[in-house]
Phi, psi and omega in degrees: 000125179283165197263351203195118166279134180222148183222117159188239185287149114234145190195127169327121183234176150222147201223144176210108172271158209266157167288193214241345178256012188226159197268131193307153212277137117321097231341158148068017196232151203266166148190158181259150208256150170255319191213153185250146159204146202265152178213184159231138216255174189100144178299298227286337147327285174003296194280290177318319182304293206261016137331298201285303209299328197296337190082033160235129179293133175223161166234115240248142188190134142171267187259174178283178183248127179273137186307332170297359171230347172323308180317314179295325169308298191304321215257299155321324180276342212290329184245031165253156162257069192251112176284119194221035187274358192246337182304136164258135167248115199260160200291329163216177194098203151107220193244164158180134181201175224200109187284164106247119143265149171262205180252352204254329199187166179221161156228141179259124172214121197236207173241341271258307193285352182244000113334261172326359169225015167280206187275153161314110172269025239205127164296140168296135170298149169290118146289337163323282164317305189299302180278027149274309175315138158284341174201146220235129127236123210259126185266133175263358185295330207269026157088226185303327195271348180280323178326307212271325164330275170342295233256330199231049133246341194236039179236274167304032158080008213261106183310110156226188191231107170222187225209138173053032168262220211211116170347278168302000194261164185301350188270352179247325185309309204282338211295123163325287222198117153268155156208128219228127186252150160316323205272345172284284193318344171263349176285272164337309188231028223293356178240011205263160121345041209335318186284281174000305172282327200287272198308317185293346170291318189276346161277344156315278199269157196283339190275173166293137160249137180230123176234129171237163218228354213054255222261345162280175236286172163271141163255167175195133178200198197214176148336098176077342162295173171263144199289144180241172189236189170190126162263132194289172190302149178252087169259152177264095192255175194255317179212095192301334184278143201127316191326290175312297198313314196286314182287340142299346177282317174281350193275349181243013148265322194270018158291318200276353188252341198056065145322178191226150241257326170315309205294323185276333160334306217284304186313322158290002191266334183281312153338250169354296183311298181294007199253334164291336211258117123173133132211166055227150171061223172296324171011282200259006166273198208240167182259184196323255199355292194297337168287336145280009154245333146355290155329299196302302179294339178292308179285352179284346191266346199275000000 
């Protein structure tokens, strides 16, 4: 039975990485690709990807598939114990998108905003699927159907974890564990007052709130405590993109191990980290064992 329902993104990806002696390029300006790699892209993949690496069962459900990708999808996925038995696959449309990265920075170039502002391309969430699960993680994108995710987790009683909403939405309220990236907050909240912002997520919401910096410190509290930080691991990495996705992925093992809210920081952070070191996106990252030594081997260097 899987243990963690995930709704959201998937989307066919390539990921292309730049050599090492050249700095990513500037409008009209060259750089050299070392290596192509086909991957699949999406938070709620992501997520998935590095669960199964973590020794957690998931079942995968959210938008559709174009058939000219499935294959590839399924032939990536294939060796996770990732249930994709819900993916539809339609003749056209759906997602597609194309990293280029470095060790410093990426650019993403997709379809998303014209996904997204078409007709629905999105499985209705199962309720079913949902009260078997121990924990639900939910992509806030998907319009009615991510709301309705939320709301019928919270009818059963069901814990989840998401990402990047709006303070005030039914989706932060209700959340086991938020997590808010710089790039919602300069989209959203872009002239405010970050400690400002920060405490109205936490009289919201019922759950742990997390604002991540990328490679700077974290913040994190609950309800009525005082905000804490946490600085993340410091690596020289080969490919950022994934990160946030993976690191919601530890932040929903150690809600599911009951962890005390430090311990699952430092982990997803470790996540977030191995995730960085490997590409392309989680694929090729190390599984549960190597991330705790990882761990180890890191505070033994500090």
């Amino acid at each position: 039975m899987p243990q963690v329902y995930l709704y959201g993104m998937i989307s066919p990806s390539t990921v292309y990485l730049l050599d090492e002696d050249f700095p990513f390029p500037k409008p009209n300006h060259y750089a050299e690709i070392r290596q192509s790699l086909p991957s699949v892209g999406g938070e709620a993949a992501n997520s998935a990807i590095m669960l199964s690496k973590l020794g957690i069962k998931t079942k995968l459900d959210g938008v559709w598939i174009n058939e000219n990708h499935i294959n590839t999808i399924r032939s990536l996925l294939e060796h996770f114990d990732i249930d994709i038995s819900l993916l539809t696959v339609i003749p056209e449309g759906g997602t597609e998108e194309l990293v280029i990265a470095d060790d410093n920075s990426r650019a993403v170039f997709g379809n998303y905003a014209r996904f997204h502002a078409g007709k629905r391309q999105w499985n209705i969430p199962c309720e079913k699927d949902i009260q078997k699960a121990a924990m639900v993680a939910l992509d806030p994108y998907l319009k009615n159907e991510s709301l309705l995710v939320a709301q019928l987790c919270y009818q059963n009683q069901i814990p989840y974890v998401t990402l990047d909403c709006k303070y005030d939405s039914f989706l932060t309220i209700h959340a086991a564990a938020v997590i808010i990236s710089h790039e919602l907050r300069d989209q959203a909240y872009p002239d405010d007052n970050l400690p400002e912002i920060f405490n109205a997520y936490q009289a919201h919401c019922e759950g742990l709130v997390i604002f991540t910096f990328g490679a700077d410190e974290i913040w994190y509290a609950r309800r009525g405590q005082t905000m804490r930080k946490y600085a993340p691991y410091k690596i020289k990495p080969v490919d950022t993109t994934g990160a946030g996705d993976s690191f919601r992925a530890g932040i929903i093992y150690g809600l599911l191990n009951q962890w005390d809210d430090e311990s699952a920081i430092d982990f997803a952070s470790a996540v977030a980290a191995c995730v960085c070191l490997s590409a392309p996106h989680a694929l090729n990252a190390p599984e549960l064992d190597d991330i705790l030594l990882f761990m180890k081997e890191y505070r033994k260097s500090e």
